[in-house]
C-alpha positions in Angstrom: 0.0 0.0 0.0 3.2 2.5 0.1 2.1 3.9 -3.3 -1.7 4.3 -2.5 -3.1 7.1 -3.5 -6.0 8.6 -1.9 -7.3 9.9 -5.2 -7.7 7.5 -6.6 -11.5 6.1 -7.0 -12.0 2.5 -5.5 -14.9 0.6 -7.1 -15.5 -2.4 -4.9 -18.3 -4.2 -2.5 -19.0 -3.2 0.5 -16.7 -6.4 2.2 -14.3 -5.1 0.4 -14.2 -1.7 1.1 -14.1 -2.3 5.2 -11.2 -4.5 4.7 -9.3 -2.2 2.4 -10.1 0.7 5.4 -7.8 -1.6 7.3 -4.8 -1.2 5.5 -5.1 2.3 4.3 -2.4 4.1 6.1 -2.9 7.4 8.1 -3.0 10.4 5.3 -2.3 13.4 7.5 -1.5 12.6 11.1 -2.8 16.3 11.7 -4.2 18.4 9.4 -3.0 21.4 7.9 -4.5 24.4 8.4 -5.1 26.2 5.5 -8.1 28.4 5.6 -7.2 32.1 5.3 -7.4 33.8 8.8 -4.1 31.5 9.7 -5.6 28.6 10.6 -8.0 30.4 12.7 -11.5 28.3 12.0 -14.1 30.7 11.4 -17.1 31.2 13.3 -19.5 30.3 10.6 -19.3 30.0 7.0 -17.8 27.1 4.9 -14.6 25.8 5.8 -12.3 24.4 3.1 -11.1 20.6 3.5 -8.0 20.8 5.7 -9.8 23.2 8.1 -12.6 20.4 8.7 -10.0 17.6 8.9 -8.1 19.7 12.0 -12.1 20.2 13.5 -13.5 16.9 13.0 -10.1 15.6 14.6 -9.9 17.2 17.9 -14.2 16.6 18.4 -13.4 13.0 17.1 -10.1 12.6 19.8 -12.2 13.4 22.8 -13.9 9.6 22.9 -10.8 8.4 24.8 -12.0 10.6 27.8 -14.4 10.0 30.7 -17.1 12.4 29.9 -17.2 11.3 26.1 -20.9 11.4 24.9 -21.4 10.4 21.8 -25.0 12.5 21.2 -22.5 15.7 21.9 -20.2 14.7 19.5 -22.3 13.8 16.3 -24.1 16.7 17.2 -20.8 18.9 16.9 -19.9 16.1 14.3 -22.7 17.3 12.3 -22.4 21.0 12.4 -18.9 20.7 11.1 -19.7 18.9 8.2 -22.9 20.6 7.4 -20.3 24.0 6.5 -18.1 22.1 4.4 -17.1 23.5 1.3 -18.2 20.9 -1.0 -16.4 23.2 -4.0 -12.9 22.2 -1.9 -10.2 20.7 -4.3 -10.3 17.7 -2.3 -14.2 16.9 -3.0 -14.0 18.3 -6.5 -11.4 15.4 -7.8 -13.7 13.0 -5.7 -16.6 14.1 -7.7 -14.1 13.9 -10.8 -13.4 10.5 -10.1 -16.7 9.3 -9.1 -17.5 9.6 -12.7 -15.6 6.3 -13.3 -18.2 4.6 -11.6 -21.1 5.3 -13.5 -22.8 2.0 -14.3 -21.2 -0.6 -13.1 -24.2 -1.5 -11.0 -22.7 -1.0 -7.5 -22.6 1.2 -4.7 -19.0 2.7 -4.7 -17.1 3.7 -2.1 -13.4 6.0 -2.1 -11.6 6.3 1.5 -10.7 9.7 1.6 -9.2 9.7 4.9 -8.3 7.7 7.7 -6.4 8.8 11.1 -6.5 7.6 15.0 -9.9 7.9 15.9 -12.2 8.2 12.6 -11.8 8.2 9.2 -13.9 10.0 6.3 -15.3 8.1 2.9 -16.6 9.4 -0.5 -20.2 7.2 -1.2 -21.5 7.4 -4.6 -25.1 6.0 -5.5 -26.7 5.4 -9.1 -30.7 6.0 -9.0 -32.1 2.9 -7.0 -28.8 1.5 -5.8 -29.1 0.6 -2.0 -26.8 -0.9 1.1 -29.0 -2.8 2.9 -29.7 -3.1 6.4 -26.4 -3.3 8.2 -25.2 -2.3 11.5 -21.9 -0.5 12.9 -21.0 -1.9 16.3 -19.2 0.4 18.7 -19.7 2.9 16.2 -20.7 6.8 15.4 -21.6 7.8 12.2 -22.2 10.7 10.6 -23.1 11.3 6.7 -23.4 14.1 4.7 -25.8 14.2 1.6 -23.7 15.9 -1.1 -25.0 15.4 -4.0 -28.8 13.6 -4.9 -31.5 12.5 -2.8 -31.5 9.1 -0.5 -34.2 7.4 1.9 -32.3 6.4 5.1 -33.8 3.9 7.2 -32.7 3.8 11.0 -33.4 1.4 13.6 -32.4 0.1 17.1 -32.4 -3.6 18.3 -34.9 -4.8 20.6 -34.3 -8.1 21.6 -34.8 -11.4 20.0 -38.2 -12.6 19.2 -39.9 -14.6 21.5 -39.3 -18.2 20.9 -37.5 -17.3 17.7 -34.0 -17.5 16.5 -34.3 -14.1 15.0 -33.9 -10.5 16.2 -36.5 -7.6 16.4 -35.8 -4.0 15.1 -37.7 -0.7 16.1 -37.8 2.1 13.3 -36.7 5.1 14.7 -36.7 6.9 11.7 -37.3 6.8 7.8 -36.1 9.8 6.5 -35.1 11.2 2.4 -32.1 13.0 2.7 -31.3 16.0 -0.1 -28.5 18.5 -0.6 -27.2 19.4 2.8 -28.8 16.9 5.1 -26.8 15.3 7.6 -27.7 11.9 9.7 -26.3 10.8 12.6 -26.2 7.5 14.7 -24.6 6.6 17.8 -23.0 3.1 19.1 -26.5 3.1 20.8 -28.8 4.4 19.3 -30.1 4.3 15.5 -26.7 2.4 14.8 -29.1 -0.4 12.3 -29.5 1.5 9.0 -30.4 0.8 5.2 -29.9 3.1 2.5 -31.5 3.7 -1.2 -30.7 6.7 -3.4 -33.8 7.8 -5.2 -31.1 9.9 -7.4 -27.5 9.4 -8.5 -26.5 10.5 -4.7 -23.5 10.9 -3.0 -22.5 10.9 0.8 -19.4 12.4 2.5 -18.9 9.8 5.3 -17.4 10.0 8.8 -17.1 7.2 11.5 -15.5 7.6 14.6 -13.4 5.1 16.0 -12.4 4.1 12.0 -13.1 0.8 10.8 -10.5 -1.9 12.6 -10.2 -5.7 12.0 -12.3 -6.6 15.3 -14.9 -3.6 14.1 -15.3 -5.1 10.7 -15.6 -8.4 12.0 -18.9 -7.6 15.0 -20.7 -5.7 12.1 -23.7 -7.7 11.2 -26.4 -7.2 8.1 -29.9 -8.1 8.5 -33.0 -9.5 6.4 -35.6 -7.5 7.6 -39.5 -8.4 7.1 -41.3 -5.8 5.0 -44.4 -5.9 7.5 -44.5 -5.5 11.4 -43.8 -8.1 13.2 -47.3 -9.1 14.7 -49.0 -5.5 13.8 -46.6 -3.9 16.3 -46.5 -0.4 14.8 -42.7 0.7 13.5 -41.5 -3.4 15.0 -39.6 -5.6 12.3 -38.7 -8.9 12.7 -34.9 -10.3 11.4 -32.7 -12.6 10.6 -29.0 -12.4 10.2 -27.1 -13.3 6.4 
């Protein structure tokens, strides 16, 4: 991997992309301030690629501390991504590259980054392209709607069903993210998603802690019933594979 380069577009599965996010090597161990103003983050406005590397880092480093809560952080998570500046050179050769993509028939994914405690990926959905249910285990996520339009489906696990050798999930949320939306989940809470682009769509995505071998190997996808289970309003009933 010495001669990686992070510009350059990866077209793979989804099992394929978490184990290359194993190998990719640390890109910037801090990042370099480059806004104008000296590397003085302004107060609001967009903020140019470097600037939200250096902010999402220090919010992202704080989880090794006592009073880490992780609804504080993807809130602050959030609101750093949401001023981006999605005309940064960074995101403008992602978008460049993304092209290379166009209809193969799968979801594509290119690691933009990858540090200590998170690491950020480039997501790029044709029109009716999904990953389905799926889950992140000891995990936050945040994701940025870039580009397109996307239904987001977000649910936490009950317990199994009774008598059953299966699992029930309570909708939290189905939402359709556009231009500028931001979702969030939480090791806890809403960390069970599935996602469909309505559009061609694509995601700037941020996980904090970053995908590890013992990550990659509790992370579980479901087959989820289309109806409630037992007319239990917002309760699905699923299986593991």
């Amino acid at each position: 991997m010495d001669d990686y380069s992070r510009r350059a577009f990866i077209r793979t599965s989804v099992p394929g992309f978490l184990g290359l996010t194993m190998a990719l090597p640390s890109i910037t161990a801090f990042a370099t301030r480059a806004n104008a103003c000296h590397g003085r983050i302004p107060a609001d406005g967009a903020i140019n690629w470097d600037a939200f590397l250096e902010a999402i880092a220090r919010e992202a480093s704080r989880q090794h501390l006592d009073d880490w809560n992780e609804e504080d952080y993807v809130a602050k998570a959030a609101a750093i991504v949401s001023r981006l500046d999605l005309d940064s050179p960074d995101l403008r050769q992602a978008f460049e590259k993304a092209k290379g993509g166009i209809g193969n028939q799968r979801v594509d994914f290119d690691p933009l980054e990858k540090q200590l405690d998170f690491q950020i990926s480039f997501i790029q959905f044709e029109k009716g392209e999904e990953i389905r249910h799926h889950d992140h285990p000891g995990m936050t996520g945040v994701l940025l709607c870039a580009t397109g339009a996307i239904d987001v489906w977000n649910y936490d696990e009950i317990h199994a069903a009774p008598g059953k050798e299966t699992l029930l999930l309570k909708q939290i949320s189905k939402t359709t993210m556009n231009k500028s939306d931001v979702s969030t989940l939480t090791s806890r809470d809403r960390n069970i998603h599935r996602l469909k682009a309505r559009d061609m769509t694509q995601l700037v995505d941020i996980f904090a802690p970053p995908y590890n071998k013992e990550r990659i190997g509790r992370s579980r996808w479901f087959k989820v019933d289309l109806e409630p289970y037992e007319g239990r309003k917002s309760v699905f009933e699923a299986s593991l594979g």
